[in-house]
Phi, psi and omega in degrees: 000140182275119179260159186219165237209068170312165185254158185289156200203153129295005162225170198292127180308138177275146163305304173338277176313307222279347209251333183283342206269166178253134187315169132256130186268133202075011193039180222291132176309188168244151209223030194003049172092005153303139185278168177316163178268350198253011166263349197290165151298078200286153179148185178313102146329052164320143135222143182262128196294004169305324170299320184262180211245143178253140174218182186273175163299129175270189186212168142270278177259109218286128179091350205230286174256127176257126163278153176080038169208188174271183146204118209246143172216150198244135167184144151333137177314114154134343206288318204121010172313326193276308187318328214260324179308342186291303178326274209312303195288325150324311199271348187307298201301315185287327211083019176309125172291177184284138179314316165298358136129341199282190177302164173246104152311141130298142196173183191245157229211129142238147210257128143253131190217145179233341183300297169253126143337119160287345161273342191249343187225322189295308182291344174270322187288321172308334210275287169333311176285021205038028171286158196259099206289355173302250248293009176224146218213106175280123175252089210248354191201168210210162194203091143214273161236122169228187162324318154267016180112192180283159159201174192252123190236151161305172186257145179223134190334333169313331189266077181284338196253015178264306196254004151306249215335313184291323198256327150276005158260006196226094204264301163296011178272144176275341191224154180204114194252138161256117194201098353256146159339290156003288176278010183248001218284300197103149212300332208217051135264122157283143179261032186213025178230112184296310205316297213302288208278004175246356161273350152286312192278334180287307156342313202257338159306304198326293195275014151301330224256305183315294201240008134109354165287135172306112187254088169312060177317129162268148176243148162247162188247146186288152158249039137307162199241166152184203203248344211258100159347309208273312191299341203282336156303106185351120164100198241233136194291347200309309204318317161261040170231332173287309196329140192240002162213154190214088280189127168249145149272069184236165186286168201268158161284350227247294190240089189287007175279329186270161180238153152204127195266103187233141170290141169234215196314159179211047180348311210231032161192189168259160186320077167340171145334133152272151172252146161264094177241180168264135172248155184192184224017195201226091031261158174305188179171155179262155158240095212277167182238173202272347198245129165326104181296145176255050169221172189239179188303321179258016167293318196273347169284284171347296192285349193286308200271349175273322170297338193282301181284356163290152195269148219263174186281057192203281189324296169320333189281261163359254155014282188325315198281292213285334165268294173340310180267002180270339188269303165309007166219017182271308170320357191125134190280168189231185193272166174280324201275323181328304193275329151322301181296309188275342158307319177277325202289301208260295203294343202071034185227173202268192198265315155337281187321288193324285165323325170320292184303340185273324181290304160359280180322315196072028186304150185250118145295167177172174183212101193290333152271131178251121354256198233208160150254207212257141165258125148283154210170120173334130145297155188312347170273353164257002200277166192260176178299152169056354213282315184250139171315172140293169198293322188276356135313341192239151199275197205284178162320316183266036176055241193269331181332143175282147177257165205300174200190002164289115165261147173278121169261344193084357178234110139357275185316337193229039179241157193307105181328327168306142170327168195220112154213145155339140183291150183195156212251156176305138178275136168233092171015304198256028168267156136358122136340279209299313203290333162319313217260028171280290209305147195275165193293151166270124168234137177286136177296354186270356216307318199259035151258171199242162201265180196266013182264010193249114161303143192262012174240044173043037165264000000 
């Protein structure tokens, strides 16, 4: 029987029409008890969750890695990220159980890498990790057609029908490493725009979701300070808000030869453990340790940025000197060499610090007698009750010299036999040249006059 293929209408077709309408040859697709897509409706998609059938998480790494979702791990340039993606993708390949001991699926590995050379560093590490490299499979570039024939450009997560593609040649693979993000984003994602970075990345769950491998993001960690660990990844927060686990890499504080692999957020179970290893030998490789760390991701910031504000063996010196000579002059100045000898002799400390600390203080030299040795002494907003005489107790910058007492007479002859000079600030030893040569000049106050038998038109 010939079926025919009507335009939707809301009433019954007349023979007139039915004689106008055109055969289909083979008749009406099949549409497996679905109505045509061109009857559907626009408008909400319900589904009611009494339908759907419920099931567990699967895993990669049970508790850890979830398969068929993302998951990122972070760390700073040098930690050991490639390294741990090495790991991972070795035990894929053999079935090698995990360092925490549970199972492994076996499966193919696809590696996106943009960093490290496949011959001198991806293949060698594999190797070092035993891994069984048929089953691990670098996807660094994409091939396609244009208008002058082919050609080959690298791939960036924008080619989702590209690594569709890799993933229907490869039906078993378990992993999919993205190392680093960063370079796979494409030229014209902002990484600091959430829309922009979850419309690259939500693609790339969908076919995690689809065909079922555990996709491993690497991230670098920002070096802004903060307290929340999962905030700390580079770039736009979408990077932990698609992830559905999220795993840190840092050096140990107590010991930078060590890692610790520490959780940070997780859905879909609860927050585990951290693990800890080493890498040694040549080519390297890690070496995980058997007992868990009991601490988490903002456990290790924390302990990170309080080891970052402790003050150095340089700093703590500086500190020591600077409560000493404050304590040590509160009663009242003292000789310079005195507090020298007893700061080197008796504290062990250097003649540097010492200055250091005096500079801090702002402490003033000076010399009551010329010549003399040199005293030091608290400034008056530091000095204690009774601790420094007043000024007009101590003698002047120049020791016993008077201070001037010249009025101006207009006679030579009849200025005061005392020194005549300008005010001027104390000469101190232990200052800067240049902060001397600051200071005003000593001039006799007479210089620039002339006596009156000398004519001022040089006769």
């Amino acid at each position: 029987m010939t079926q025919y293929r009507m335009p939707k209408r809301s009433r019954v077709a007349t023979d007139e029409e039915l004689q106008q309408c055109n055969p289909v040859d083979g008749g009406l697709p099949e549409t497996n008890g679905h109505p045509p897509a061109d009857t559907l409706e626009p408008g909400p998609i319900l589904t009611c969750l009494a339908d759907v059938k419920p099931r567990g998480v699967s895993w990669l790494w049970p508790g850890r890695i979830p398969a068929g979702r993302i998951t990122l791990l972070v760390g700073r340039p040098g930690e050991g990220k490639s390294f741990l993606t090495t790991d991972a993708a070795s035990r894929v390949s053999t079935g090698t159980p995990w360092p925490d001991g549970s199972d492994c699926p076996q499966g193919s590995v696809i590696l996106i890498s943009a960093e490290d050379d496949p011959a001198d560093t991806i293949r060698p590490r594999l190797d070092a990790h035993y891994a069984d490299v048929r089953r691990v499979h670098l996807l660094s570039a994409v091939r396609r057609v244009d208008g002058d024939g082919h050609y080959d450009r690298l791939i960036t997560l924008a080619d989702v029908d590209a690594i569709e593609a890799a993933l229907e040649k490869l039906p078993d693979c378990k992993l999919i490493v993205v190392d680093p993000i960063g370079s796979f984003l494409g030229g014209r994602t902002d990484v600091h725009r959430d829309n922009e970075v979850r419309g690259v990345l939500a693609p790339i769950g969908k076919l995690a979701e689809k065909y079922g491998p555990a996709v491993l993001v690497v991230a670098h960690r920002r070096k802004s300070a903060g307290t929340v660990a999962d905030d700390m990844a580079l770039g736009s927060r979408a990077f932990t808000g698609i992830a559905r686990a999220v795993w840190h890499l840092t050096s140990d504080p107590d010991n930078k030869n060590r890692r610790l692999l520490l959780p940070g957020k997780n859905n879909l179970a609860h927050k585990g453990n951290g693990l800890a290893f080493s890498i040694i030998g040549e080519p390297p490789r890690i070496d995980w340790e058997h007992d868990p760390v009991g601490m988490d991701a903002d456990d290790a910031l924390a302990a990170e940025t309080q080891s970052r504000e402790k003050p150095g063996p340089e700093a703590e010196a500086h500190d020591a000197a600077t409560v000493w000579l404050r304590g040590a002059l509160t009663a009242g100045p003292r000789p310079a060499k005195e507090l020298k000898d007893e700061w080197e002799n008796g504290q062990g400390g250097s003649e540097r610090t010492l200055k250091r600390a005096k500079k801090s203080l702002d402490v003033e030299a000076y010399r009551p007698d010329v010549p003399g040795p040199w005293w030091w002494r608290l400034p008056a907003k530091d000095a204690g009750k009774g601790a420094n005489p007043t000024e007009e107790q101590q003698p002047g910058p120049l020791g016993p010299l008077e201070k001037t007492r010249w009025k101006p007479t207009g006679s030579v002859g009849e200025e005061s036999k005392d020194a005549k000079f300008q005010q001027f600030g104390p000469l101190d030893p232990d200052r800067p040249a240049d902060e001397l040569a600051d200071r005003p000049r000593m001039v006799r106050a007479d210089a620039q006059r002339l006596p009156p038998w000398i004519r001022r038109d040089g006769a």
